[in-house]
KOLRO-25761 format. One record per atom (N, C-alpha, C): residue in one letter; z, y, x. Coordinates in pm, whole numbers, padded with zeros to 5 digits, always signed. Layout:
BEGIN
aZYX;...
***
This chain:
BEGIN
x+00000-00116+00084;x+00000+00000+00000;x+00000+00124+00090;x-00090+00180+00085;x-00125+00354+00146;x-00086+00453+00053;x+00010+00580+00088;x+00019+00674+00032;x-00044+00785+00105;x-00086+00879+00029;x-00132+01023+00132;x+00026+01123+00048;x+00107+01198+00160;x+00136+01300+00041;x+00092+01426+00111;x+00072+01539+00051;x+00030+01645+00070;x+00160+01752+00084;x+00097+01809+00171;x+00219+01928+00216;x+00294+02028+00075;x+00400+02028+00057;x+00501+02094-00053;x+00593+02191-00016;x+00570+02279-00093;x+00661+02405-00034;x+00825+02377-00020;x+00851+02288-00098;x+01025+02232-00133;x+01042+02121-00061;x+01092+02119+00022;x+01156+02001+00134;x+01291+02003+00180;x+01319+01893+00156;x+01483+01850+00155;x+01506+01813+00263;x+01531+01826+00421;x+01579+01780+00502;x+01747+01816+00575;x+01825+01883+00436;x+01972+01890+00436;x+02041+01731+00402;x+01968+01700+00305;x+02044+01544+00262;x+02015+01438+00342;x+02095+01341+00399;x+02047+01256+00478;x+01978+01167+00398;x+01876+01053+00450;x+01844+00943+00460;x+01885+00855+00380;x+01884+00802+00272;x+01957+00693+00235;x+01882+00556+00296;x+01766+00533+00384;x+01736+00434+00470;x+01745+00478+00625;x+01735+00342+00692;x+01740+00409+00834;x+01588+00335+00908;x+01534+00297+00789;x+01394+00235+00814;x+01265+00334+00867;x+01218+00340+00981;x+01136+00474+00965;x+01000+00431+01039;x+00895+00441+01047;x+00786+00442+01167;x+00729+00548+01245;x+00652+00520+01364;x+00659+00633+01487;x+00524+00742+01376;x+00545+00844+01440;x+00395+00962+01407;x+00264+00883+01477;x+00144+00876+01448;x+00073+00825+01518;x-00033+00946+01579;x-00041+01056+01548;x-00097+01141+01585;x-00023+01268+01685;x+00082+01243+01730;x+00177+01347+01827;x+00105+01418+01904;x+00012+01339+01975;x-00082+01457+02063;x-00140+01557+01987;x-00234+01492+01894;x-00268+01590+01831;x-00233+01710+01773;x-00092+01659+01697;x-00018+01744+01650;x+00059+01850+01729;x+00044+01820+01880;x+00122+01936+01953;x+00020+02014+01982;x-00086+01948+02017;x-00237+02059+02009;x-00262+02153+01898;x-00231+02108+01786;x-00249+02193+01667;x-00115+02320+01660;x+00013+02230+01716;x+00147+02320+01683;x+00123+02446+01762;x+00038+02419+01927;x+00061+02500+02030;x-00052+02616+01998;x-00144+02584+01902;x-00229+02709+01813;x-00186+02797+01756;x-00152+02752+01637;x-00013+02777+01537;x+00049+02886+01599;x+00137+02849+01716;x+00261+02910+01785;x+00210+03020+01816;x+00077+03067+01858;x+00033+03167+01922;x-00001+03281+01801;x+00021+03263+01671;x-00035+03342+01555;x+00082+03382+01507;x+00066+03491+01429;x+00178+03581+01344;x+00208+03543+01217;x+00265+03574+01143;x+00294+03503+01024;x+00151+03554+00939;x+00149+03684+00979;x+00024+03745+00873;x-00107+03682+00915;x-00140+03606+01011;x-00246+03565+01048;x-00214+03429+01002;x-00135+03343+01009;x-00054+03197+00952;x-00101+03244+00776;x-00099+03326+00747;x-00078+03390+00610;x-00226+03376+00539;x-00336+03481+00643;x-00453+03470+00590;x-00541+03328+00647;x-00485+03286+00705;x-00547+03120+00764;x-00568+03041+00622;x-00427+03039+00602;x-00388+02917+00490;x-00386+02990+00332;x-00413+03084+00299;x-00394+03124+00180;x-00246+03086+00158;x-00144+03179+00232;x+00008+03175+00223;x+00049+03294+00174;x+00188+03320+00082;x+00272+03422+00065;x+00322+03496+00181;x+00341+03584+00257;x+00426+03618+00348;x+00522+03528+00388;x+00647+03469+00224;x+00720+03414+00319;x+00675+03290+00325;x+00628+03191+00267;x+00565+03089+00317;x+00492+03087+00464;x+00451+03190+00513;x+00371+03153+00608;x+00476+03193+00746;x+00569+03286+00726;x+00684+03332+00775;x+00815+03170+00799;x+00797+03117+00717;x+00883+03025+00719;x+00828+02898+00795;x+00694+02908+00801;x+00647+02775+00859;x+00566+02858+01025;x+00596+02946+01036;x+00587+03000+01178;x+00731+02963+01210;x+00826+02947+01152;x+00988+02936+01196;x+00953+02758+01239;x+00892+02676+01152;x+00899+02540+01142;x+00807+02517+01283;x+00740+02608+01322;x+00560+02573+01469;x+00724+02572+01526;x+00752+02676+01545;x+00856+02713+01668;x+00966+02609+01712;x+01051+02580+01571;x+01138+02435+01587;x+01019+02340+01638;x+00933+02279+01606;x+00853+02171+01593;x+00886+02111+01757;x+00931+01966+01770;x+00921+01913+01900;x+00850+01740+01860;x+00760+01765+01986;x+00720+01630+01985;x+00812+01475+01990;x+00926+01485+02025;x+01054+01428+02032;x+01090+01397+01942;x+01069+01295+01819;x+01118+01221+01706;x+01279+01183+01709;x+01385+01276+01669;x+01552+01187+01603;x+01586+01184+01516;x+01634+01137+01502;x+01728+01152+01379;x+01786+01262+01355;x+01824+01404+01441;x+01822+01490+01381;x+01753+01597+01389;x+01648+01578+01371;x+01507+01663+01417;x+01375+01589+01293;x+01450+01477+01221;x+01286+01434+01166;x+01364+01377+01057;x+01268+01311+00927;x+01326+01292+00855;x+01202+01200+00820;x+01207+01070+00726;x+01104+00969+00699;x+00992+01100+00588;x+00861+01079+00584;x+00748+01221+00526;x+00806+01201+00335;x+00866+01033+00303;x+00824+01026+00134;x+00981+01074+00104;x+01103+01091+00203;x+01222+01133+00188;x+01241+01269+00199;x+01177+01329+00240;x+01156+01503+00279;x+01151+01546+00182;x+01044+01525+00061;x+00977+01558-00066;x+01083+01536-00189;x+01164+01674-00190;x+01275+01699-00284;x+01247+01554-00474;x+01329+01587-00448;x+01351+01464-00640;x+01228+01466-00679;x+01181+01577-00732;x+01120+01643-00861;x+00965+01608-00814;x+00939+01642-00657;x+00820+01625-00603;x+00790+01436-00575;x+00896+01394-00579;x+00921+01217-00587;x+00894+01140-00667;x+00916+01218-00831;x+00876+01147-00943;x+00753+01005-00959;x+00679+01071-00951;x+00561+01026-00948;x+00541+00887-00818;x+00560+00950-00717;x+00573+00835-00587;x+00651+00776-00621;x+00800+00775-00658;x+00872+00698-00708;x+00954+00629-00598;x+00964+00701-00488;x+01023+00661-00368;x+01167+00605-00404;x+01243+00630-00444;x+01344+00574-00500;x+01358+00402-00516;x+01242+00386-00594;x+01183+00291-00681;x+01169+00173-00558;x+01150+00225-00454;x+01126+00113-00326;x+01227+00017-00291;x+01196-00090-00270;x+01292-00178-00217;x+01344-00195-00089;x+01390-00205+00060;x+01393-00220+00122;x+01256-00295+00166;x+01249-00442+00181;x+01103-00529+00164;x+00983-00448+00133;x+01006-00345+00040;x+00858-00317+00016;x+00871-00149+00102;x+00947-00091+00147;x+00914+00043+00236;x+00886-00051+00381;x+00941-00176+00429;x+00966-00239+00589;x+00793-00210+00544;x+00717-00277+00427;x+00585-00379+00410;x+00504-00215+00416;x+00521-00142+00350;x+00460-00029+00331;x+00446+00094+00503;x+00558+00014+00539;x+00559+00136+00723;x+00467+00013+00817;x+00444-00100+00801;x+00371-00180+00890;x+00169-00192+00861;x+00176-00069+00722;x+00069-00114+00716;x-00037-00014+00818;
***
């Protein structure tokens, strides 16, 4: 089973984890190539890039800056646990079993 989720303005990474099941990023290089772009732009340019609010684009210039290629536990959070309740519904992450998130991170 493949999920895509798409980036959400509401992300929960105050509440911990209720698994400790997680798999690696597979794209890190890439992603520091993209972060180290990012980093070099203003929020108002982050702003007119992405079709962002000020503070949306203000807040995720805060997120380039935290951003480390270095995966922990307190720096990362599993992508379908991030995505507050309300944005979960539907995925139903909850709904997972242990067996079926192990079956779902190996695919």
């Amino acid at each position: 089973m493949l999920f895509l989720l798409s980036p959400a303005k509401s992300l929960d990474y105050d509440t911990p984890a209720h698994v400790v099941t997680h798999t690696r990023p597979r794209f890190v290089d890439e992603a520091a190539e993209l972060i180290g772009t990012l980093r070099r732009k203003t929020p108002a340019e982050i702003a007119q890039l992405m079709s962002l609010s000020d503070a949306l684009a203000t807040l995720n210039v805060g997120r380039y800056a935290a951003w480390s290629p270095r995966f922990t536990a307190a720096n990362s959070k599993q992508a379908a646990l991030a995505f507050n309740l309300l944005n979960l519904m539907l995925l139903g992450s909850l709904y997972f079993t242990q067996r079926r998130r192990l079956y779902a991170g190996a695919r």
